[in-house]
N, C-alpha and C positions, 0 to 999 in steps of 0.2 A: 599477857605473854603472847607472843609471834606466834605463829605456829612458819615453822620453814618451808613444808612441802606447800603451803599455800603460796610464798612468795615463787616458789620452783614453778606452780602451775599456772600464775598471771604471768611471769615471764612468758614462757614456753605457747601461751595464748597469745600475748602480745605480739613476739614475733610472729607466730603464724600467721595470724592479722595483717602483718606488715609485708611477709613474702606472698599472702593474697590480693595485695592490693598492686603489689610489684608486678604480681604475673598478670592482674589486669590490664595495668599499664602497659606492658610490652604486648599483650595482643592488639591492642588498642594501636601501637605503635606500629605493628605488622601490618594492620588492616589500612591504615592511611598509608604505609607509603607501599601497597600494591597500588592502593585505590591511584596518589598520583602517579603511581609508574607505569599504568598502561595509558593515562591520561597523555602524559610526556610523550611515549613512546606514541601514542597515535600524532603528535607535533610532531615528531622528528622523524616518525617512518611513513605518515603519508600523509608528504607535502601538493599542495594545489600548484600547479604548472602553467602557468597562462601560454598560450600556443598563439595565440595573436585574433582578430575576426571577432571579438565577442565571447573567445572559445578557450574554456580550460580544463583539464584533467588533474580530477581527485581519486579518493578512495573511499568506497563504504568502510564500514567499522570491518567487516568480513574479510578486505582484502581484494573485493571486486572495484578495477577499475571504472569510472564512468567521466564522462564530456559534461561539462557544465557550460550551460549559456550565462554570462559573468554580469549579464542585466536584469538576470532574474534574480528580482529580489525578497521574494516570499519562499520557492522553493532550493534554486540557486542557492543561495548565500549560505542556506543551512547547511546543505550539502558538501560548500567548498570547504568552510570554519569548523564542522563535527561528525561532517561523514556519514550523518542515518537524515530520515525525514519522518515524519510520523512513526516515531517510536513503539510504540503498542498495536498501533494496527500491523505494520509487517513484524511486528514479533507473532500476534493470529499468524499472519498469510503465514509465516515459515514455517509453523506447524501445522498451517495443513494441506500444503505442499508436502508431496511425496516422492522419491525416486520412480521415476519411469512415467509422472503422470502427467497430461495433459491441460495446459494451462494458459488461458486468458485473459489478457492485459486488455481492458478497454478503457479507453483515455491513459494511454502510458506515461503523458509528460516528457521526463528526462530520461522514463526507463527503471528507476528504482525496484520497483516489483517486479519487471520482466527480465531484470538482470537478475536477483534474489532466485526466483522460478529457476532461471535458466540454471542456474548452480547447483541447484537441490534437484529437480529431474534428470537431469545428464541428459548424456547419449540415447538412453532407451527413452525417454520423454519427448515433450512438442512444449513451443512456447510462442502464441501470436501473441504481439502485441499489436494494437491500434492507435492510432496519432493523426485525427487532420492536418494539427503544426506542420507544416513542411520541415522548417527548422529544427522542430524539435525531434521529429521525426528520422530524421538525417543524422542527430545527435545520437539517438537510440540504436539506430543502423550502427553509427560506430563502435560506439559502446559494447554492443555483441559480438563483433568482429574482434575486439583487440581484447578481447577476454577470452576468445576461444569458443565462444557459445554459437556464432551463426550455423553449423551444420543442424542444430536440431532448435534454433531462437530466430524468430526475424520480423518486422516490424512491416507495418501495414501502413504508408502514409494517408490511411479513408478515416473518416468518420464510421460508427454504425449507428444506423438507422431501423426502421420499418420495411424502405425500399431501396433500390438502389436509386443513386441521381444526383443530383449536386446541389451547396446550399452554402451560407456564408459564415465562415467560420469566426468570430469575432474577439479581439484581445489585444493584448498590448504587450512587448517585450520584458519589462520588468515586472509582471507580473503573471508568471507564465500561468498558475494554478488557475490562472480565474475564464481560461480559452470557455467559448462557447458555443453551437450553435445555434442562428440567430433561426428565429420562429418564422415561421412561414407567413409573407403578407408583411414583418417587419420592412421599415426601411431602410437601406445596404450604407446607408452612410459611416458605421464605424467604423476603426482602423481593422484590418484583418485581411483575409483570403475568400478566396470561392474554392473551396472543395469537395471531394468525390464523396458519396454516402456508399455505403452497400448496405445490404442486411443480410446476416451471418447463415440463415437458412439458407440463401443461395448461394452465398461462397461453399458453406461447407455443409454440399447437398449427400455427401456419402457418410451411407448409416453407421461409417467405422469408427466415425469421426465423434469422440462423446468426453467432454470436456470434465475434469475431474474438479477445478477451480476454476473463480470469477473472476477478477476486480474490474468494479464497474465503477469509475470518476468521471463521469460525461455531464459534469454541471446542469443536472435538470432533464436532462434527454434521456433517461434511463427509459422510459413509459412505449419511447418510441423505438427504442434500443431493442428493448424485451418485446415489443412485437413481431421484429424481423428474427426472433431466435426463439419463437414459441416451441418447433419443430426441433430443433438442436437439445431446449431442454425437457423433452416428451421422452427423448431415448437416452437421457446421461441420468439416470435411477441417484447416484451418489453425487450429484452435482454440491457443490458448494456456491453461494456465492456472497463475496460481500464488495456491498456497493454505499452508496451514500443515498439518505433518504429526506430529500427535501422538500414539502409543497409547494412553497411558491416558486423555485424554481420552476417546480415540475410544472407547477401549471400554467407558466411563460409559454411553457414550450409545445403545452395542447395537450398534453396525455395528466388529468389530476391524477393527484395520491392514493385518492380511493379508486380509481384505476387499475392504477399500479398493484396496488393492497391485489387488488379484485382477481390478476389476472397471475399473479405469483399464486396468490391460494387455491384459483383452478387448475394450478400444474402439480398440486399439494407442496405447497416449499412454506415451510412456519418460518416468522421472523424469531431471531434474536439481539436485541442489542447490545453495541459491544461501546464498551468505557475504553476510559482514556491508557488504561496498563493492559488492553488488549482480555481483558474478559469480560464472559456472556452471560447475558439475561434472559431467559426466555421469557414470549409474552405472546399476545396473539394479535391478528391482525389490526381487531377493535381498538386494544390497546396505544398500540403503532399508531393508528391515525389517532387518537383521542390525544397522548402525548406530544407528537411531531411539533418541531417546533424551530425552523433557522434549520442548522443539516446535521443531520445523528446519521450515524454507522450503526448498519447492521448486516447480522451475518443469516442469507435465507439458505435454508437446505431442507430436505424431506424428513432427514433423523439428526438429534444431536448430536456435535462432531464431538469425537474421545477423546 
């Protein structure tokens, strides 16, 4: 014999079963079409504009305008087709960037971190960027200008160095990320420029002046970089910085790794390195050089950032 209330109960579980699997599905339904609706809407709200010269105007994922040079084809192309460029490292920089703070672009490129900075500091902030590029440089200038950021953002067309003085910048248009400067004693025959070096202790010789963030992409020149701004980071106590850390680049360029390592940890700045989704590892100097290997990011500061 049946019993009834049993068939009443598989019912009554059956369906529940079936309006759980429903209400999966329509979330599941929700999440894909935001996911393509801000996809769409970045195609159709911000379109790349070619202006003629090499020269066109996109939009970061944020809504900040920037100039693209339309030959670069490592950093360029990304920027004009999806609008970010290294994903996870400026998701770091924009958290630790803060309103009001002082912040340093060296080797800026097209601009992307100097425009990023300039947005999150405002008014009450400072934002140098550097650029040997002439081109690129001019690109950045405008960039700042047509966003509203030049009163407190503005671009350096020097290289920095150890010293001030001049040296050969070397690259190629289509690939703008790979610019460099060429080592002292080198022969000048690649394509490229002659430009200005400074070093940041003499630009910015007043004690006021104490940088609260880094970014340092100078292809291998860091060693020499960091010694014309030993003084600039003796008095910023919160500095941050993150830079790229390559040996053989760096030891192209005359200053090796364990240099580098050597002269960062007498200013006390511990490394961290940072993965491809923008978070950190701490480790220590030994480490760094024992690993190193082709070019890893890392984030150097005194204390772990929060």
């Amino acid at each position: 014999m049946t019993d009834p209330s049993g068939h009443l109960l598989d019912s009554l579980t059956g369906r529940q079963r079936l309006f759980d699997r429903l209400d999966r599905i329509e979330r599941r339904l929700e999440e894909a079409i935001a996911y393509f609706a801000i996809r769409s809407n970045r195609v159709s709200d911000s379109q790349s504009v070619f202006l003629g010269d090499h020269t066109a105007v996109t939009f970061l994922e944020g809504g900040i305008r920037i100039l693209v040079d339309t030959r670069s084809i490592d950093i360029g192309i990304h920027l004009l087709t999806l609008g970010r460029w290294e994903t996870g490292y400026t998701s770091l920089f924009t958290r630790l960037v803060k309103p009001g703070d002082t912040v340093l672009d060296l080797g800026a490129n097209h601009g992307v971190y100097a425009l990023l900075a300039a947005q999150i500091v405002g008014p009450t902030g400072r934002v140098d960027a550097f650029e040997p590029n002439p081109r690129l440089a001019h690109l950045v200038d405008l960039s700042l200008r047509l966003n509203g950021f030049s009163p407190w953002a503005s671009v350096h067309a020097v290289g920095v160095s150890e010293a001030a003085g001049t040296a050969r910048l070397v690259f190629v248009d289509s690939f703008s990320g790979g610019g460099s400067i060429a080592a002292p004693g080198t022969q000048q025959t690649q394509p490229g420029v002659d430009c200005r070096l400074v070093a940041l202790d003499e630009m910015f010789a007043d004690p006021a002046y104490r940088p609260d963030v880094i970014k340092m992409d100078v292809e291998g020149h860091e060693g020499r970089a960091l010694r014309g701004m030993r003084r600039l980071l003796e008095r910023a106590p919160g500095v941050r910085i993150m830079m790229e850390f390559a040996p053989e680049m760096m030891a192209r360029a005359g200053v090796p790794a364990a240099e580098v390592a050597d002269m960062l940890g007498r200013l006390g700045l511990r490394p961290w390195m940072i993965d491809h989704e923008g978070a950190l590892t701490g480790m220590d100097w030994g480490a760094v050089l024992a690993t190193a290997s082709g070019i890893q990011n890392i984030l150097v500061a005194r204390e772990e950032p929060a």
